[in-house]
N, C-alpha and C positions, 0 to 999 in steps of 0.2 A: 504494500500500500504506500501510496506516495506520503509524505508526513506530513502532519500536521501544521498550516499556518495559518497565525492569525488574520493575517490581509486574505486571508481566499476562505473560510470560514466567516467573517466578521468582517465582512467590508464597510458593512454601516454601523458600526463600531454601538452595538446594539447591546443593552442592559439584559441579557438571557433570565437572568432572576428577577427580572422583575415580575410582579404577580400578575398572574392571569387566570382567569377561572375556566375551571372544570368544563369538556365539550356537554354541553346540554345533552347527555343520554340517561337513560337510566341501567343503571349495573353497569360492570366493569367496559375499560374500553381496551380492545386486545389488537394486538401491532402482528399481521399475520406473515408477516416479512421481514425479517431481520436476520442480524450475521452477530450473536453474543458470541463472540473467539472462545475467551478463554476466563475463568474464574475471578480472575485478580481482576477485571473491568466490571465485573458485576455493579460493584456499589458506588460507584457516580453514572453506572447506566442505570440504576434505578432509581438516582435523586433525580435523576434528570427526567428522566420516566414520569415521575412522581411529579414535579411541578408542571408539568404538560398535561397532566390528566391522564397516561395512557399507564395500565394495570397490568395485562399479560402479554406475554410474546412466545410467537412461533417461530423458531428460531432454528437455524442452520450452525449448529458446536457440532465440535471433534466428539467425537465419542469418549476419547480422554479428558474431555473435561466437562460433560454433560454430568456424571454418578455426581462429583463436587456440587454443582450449582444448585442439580433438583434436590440435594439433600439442605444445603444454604437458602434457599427461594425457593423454599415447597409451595407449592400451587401455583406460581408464577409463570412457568415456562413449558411449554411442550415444543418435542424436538423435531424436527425433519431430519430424515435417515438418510444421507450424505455417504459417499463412499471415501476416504483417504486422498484425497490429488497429491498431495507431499512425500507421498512414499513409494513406496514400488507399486504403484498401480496395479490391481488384478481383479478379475471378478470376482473368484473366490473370495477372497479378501471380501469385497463389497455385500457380498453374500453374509459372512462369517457377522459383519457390521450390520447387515439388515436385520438379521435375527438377535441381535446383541441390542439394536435400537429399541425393536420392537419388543422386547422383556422388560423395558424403561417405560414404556410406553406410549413410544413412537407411531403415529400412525399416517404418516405422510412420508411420503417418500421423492427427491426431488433429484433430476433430470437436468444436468444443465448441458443443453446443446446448444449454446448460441456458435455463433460463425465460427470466432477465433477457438473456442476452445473443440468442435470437433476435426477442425484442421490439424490442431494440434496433439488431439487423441487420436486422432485417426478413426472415430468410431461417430456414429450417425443415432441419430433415438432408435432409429428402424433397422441398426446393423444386426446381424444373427447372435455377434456376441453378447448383445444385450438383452436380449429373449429371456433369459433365466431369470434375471433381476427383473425384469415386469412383471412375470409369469408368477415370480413367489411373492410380489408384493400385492399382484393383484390378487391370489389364492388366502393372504392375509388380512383381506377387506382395509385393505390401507389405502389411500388415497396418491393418485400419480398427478405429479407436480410439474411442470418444465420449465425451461427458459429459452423459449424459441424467438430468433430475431432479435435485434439490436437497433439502436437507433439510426435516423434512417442519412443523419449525420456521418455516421461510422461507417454503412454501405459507400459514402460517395466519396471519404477517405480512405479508409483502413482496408476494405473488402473490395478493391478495386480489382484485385486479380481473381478472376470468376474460377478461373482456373484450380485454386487452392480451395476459396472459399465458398464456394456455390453462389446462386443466387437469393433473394428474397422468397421469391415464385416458389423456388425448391426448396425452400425450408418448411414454408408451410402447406404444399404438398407433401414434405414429410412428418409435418405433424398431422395430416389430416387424416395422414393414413390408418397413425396410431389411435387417432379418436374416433376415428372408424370401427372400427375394430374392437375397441372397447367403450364404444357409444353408452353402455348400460352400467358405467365406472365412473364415481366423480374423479373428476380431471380440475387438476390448477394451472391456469395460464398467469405465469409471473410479470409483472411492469405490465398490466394490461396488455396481455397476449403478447406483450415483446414489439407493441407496433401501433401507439397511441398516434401513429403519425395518420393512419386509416382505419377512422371509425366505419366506415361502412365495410371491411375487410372483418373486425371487431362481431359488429353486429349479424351479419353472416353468419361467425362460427356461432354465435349465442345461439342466433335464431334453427340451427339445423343441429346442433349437438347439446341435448337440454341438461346432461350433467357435467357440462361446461362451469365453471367459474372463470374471476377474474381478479387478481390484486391489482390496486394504483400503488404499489412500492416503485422504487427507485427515487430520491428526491430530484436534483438536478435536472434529470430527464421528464420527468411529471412538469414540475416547474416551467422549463422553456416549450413542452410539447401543449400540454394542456392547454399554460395560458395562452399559445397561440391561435388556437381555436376552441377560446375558454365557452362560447354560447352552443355550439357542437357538443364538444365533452360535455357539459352540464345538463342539457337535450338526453345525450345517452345514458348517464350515469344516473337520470331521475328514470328513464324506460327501464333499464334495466338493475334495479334496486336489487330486488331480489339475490343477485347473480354475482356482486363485486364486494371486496374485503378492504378495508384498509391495512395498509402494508408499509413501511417507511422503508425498508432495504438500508436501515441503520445498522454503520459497520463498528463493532468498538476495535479497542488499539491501545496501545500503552502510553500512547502521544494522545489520546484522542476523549479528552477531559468533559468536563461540564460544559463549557462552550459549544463544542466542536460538535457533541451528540444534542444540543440542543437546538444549535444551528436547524440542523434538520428538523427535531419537532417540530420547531417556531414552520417554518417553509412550509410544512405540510396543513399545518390548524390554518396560518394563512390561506393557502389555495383552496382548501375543504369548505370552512365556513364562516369566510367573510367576503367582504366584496374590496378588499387590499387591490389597488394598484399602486404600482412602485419596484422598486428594485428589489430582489434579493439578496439577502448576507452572505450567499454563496456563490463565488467564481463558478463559472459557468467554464471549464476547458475545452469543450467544444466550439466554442465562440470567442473571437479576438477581444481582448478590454474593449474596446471600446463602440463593442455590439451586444454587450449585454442583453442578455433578454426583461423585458419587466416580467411581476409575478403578476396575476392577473386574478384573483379569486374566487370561486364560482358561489359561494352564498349556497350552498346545498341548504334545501328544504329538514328542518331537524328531524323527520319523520325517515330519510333519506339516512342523515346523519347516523342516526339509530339503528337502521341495518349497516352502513358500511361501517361504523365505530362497534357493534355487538351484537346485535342478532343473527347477521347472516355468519360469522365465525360461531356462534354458540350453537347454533343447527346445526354448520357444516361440524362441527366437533363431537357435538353428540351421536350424529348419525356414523361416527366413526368408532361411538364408543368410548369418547375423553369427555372432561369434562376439566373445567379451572378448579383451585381451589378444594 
């Protein structure tokens, strides 16, 4: 992770503690998106947690330091079953972790194929070598998760060589293949399906795969995509309530303090439920200084608020057999 600085976190040199009240919902408000690393970040990700209103999180930890935190922050956190990338890569392995997750009480399990990481793994959601791990997550009534697509920024930079990285078109023909397939599976589609750039791409898969979901994690990306066609997204996010989680894709770090993780809060309560125009406190790297994006707010309806801050995560969880708390 790149480190932490205060000018690209805190451009508008912003009072993070300052008070603010609790998102208007009733019960807990659960963060269905998040990257908690590692034990020792827990307790300024939970003051920070905690002055933002938000209660539980679904979270992507190592397996090594998942046993630590759920016994530290019992009720607080349910994990997504992640395979190893830092080690010798294997599927076994991945296997060994999926059933090791799920005795914790894992019941999601997440998939990340965007562009750069299947060029670099050399494996595809729909490769044969990954058959086994669907196969035993789906036989475990556990929920499949992915990260199909990237920003559409990153396609016109980074993903230039089609040749390496495939196209768009071919990513999500290979995701559809998979929802295909298992049409009758809840499915999680991460950063809004990986592709807030085309709602009507979005709407689509809602409308033809009904155990579809969707998180809005990612900040930075939510931030400049949204607000750019903040009256669109706020159009589809009140159609389709039911269907979308709130997610922030909060990453902790050893550099990455009460500021830095609130940074984020603040950006996302901004763009959910108020009608903020203005700058955000966070550097935008995909854009030069001095094109900043504004934030743009969409004022969600609190009855809106309500499903994507708690209801629809407390269905989706229960219907998996978890439960907070």
């Amino acid at each position: 992770m790149a480190p932490a600085k205060q000018n690209e976190y805190n451009r508008l040199h912003l009072d993070f503690r300052k008070p603010i009240p609790r998102p208007n919902v009733q019960g807990i408000v659960i963060d269905f998106h998040c990257h908690l690393f590692a034990a020792r970040h827990a307790k300024v990700w939970f003051e920070s947690a905690a002055h933002y209103g938000i209660d539980a999180f679904v979270t992507m930890t190592p397996l090594e330091e998942a046993l630590h935190l759920q016994r530290d922050w019992p009720g607080r956190l349910h994990f997504i079953t992640i395979p190893d990338w830092k080690a010798n890569f294997t599927i076994d392995d991945w296997l060994r972790r999926l059933e090791m997750f799920y005795n914790i009480g894992s019941r999601i399990i997440k998939f990340h194929v965007a562009p750069g990481t299947m060029a670099a793994r050399k494996m595809r959601l729909d490769s044969p070598e990954l058959r086994p791990v669907i196969k035993e997550a789906v036989a475990r009534g556990m929920m499949l998760m992915s990260h199909v697509g990237d920003p559409d920024t990153w396609y016109a930079k980074k993903y230039t060589d089609v040749a390496k990285f495939g196209t768009r078109e071919e990513h999500y023909a290979m995701w559809e293949g998979l929802l295909t397939e298992y049409r009758d599976h809840p499915w999680l589609g991460a950063h809004l399906g990986g592709n807030p750039e085309n709602l009507p791409r979005l709407q689509s898969l809602l409308d033809r795969y009904p155990n579809l979901y969707l998180d809005c994690s990612a900040t930075r990306w939510m931030a400049r995509e949204v607000s750019a066609r903040r009256d669109a997204t706020r159009e589809f996010i009140i159609r389709n309530a039911d269907r979308i989680l709130f997610g922030s894709d909060q990453v902790s770090g050893d550099d990455r303090g009460f500021d830095f993780l609130s940074s984020r809060f603040w950006t996302h309560r901004k763009l959910w439920e108020t009608g903020y125009v203005g700058p955000a406190p966070i550097m935008d790297p995909d854009l030069p200084p001095d094109q900043q994006p504004l934030l743009r707010g969409l004022t969600l309806p609190d009855e809106v608020l309500q499903k994507l801050y708690h209801d629809n995560g407390v269905a989706l969880l229960n219907r998996l057999g978890f439960s907070f708390g």
